[in-house]
C-alpha positions as CSV (number, residue, x, y, z in Angstrom):
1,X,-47.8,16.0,-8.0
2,X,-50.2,17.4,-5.4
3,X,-51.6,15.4,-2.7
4,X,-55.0,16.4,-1.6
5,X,-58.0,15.4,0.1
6,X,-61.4,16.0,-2.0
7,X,-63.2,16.0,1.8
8,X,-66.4,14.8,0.0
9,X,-65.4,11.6,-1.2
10,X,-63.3,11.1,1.9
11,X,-64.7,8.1,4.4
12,X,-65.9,9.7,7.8
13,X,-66.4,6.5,10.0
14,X,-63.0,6.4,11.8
15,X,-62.4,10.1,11.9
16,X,-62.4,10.0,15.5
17,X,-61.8,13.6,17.6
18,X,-58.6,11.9,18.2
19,X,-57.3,11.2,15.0
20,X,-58.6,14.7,13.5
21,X,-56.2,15.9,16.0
22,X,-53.4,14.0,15.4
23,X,-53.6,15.2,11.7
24,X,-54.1,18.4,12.2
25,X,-51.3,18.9,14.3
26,X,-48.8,16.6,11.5
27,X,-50.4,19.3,8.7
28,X,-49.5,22.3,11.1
29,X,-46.3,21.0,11.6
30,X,-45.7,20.5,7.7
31,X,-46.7,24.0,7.0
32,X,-44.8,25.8,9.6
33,X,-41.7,24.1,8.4
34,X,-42.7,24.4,4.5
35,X,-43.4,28.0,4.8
36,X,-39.9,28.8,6.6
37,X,-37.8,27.0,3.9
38,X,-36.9,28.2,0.4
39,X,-36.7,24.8,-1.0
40,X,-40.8,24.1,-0.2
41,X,-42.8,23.3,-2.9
42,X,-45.9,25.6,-3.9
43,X,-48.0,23.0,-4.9
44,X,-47.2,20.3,-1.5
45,X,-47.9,23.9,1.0
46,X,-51.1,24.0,-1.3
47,X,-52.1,20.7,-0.2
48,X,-50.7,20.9,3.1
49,X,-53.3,23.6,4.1
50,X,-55.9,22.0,1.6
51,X,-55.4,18.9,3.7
52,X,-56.0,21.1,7.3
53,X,-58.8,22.7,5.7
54,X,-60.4,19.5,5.4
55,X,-59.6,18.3,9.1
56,X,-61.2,21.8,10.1
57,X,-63.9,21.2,7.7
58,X,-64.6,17.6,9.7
59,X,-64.4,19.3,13.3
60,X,-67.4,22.0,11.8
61,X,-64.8,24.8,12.1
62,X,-66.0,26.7,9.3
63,X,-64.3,30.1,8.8
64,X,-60.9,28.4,9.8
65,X,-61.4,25.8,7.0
66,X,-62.1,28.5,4.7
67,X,-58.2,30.4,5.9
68,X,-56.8,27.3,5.2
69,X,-58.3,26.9,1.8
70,X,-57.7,30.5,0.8
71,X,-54.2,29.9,2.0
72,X,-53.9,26.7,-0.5
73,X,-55.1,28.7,-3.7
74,X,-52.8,31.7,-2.2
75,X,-49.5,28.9,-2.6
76,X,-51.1,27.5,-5.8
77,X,-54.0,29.0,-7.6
78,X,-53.9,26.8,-10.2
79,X,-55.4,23.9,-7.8
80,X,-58.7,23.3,-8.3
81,X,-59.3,21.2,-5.1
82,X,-59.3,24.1,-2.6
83,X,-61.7,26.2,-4.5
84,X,-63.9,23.3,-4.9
85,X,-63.7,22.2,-1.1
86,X,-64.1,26.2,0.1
87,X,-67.1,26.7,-2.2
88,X,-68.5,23.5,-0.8
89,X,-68.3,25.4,3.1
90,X,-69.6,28.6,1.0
91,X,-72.7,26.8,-0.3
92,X,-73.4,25.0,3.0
93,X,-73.2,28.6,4.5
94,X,-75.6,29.6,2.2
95,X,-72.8,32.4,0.4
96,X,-74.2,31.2,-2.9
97,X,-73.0,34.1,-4.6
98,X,-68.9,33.0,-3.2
99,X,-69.5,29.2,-4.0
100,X,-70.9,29.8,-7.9
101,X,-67.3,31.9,-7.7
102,X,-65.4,29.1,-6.4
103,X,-67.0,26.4,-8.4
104,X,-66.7,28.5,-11.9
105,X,-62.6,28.7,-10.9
106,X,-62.2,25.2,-10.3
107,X,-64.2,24.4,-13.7
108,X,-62.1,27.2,-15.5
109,X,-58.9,25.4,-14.1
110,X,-60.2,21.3,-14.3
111,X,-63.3,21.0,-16.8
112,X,-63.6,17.8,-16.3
113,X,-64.2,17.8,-12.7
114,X,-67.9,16.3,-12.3
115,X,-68.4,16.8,-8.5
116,X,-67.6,20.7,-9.2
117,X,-69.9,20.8,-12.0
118,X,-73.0,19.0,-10.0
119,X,-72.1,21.8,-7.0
120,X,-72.7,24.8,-9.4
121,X,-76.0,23.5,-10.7
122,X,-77.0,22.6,-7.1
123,X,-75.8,26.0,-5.8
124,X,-77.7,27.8,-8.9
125,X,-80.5,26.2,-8.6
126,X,-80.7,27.2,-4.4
127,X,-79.9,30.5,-5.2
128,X,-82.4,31.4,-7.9
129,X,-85.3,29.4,-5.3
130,X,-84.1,32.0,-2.6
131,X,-84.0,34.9,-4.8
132,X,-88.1,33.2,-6.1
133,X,-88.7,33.1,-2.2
134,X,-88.0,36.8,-1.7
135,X,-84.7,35.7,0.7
């Protein structure tokens, strides 16, 4: 079973700097030693970087959050989690067009998943008042 942080439902008030950076360097640590050894787990490297992409997500690195979760669906793309946390950066980027992608794939692969459900109506919703905007 995968271990994974769904960064949305995550608490934020003790994610200190300092703590952000402890993780993140206990994640790196996992991964670099994960992806040297043949015994490594696809789904636990999945959530490895899923679980990065989330500290990197916190710190407002962006595009480095979005490696790490394109990294997590390259080890597992059966995971739902990183294409629901990467379409989640895509929307706040405004990519509307890559988060209706990402949300549709975690749907295909979990229906049930409610949060990615209520994203893909928010993100349609944005993209269709941009497109009625002339954006």
């Amino acid at each position: 079973m995968k271990t994974a942080f769904n960064f949305s439902k995550m608490p934020t008030q003790n994610l200190t700097p300092a703590i952000l950076n402890r993780r993140r360097i206990f994640t790196s640590k996992f991964i670099s030693s994960c992806s040297r050894s043949s015994k490594c787990e696809a789904g636990k490297l999945a959530a490895a970087y899923n679980n990065r992409g989330q500290i990197k997500y916190f710190r407002v690195d962006f595009y480095e959050a979005i490696e790490d979760y394109s990294s997590a669906i390259q080890a597992d793309s059966q995971f739902e989690i990183p294409f629901y946390n990467r379409g989640l950066i895509h929307y706040r980027l405004g990519f509307f067009d890559d988060a209706k992608r990402d949300f549709q794939q975690a749907l295909k692969l979990n229906p049930h998943f409610e949060d990615a459900k209520v994203s893909l109506q928010q993100t349609l919703l944005d993209q269709q008042q941009k497109i009625n905007r002339g954006y």
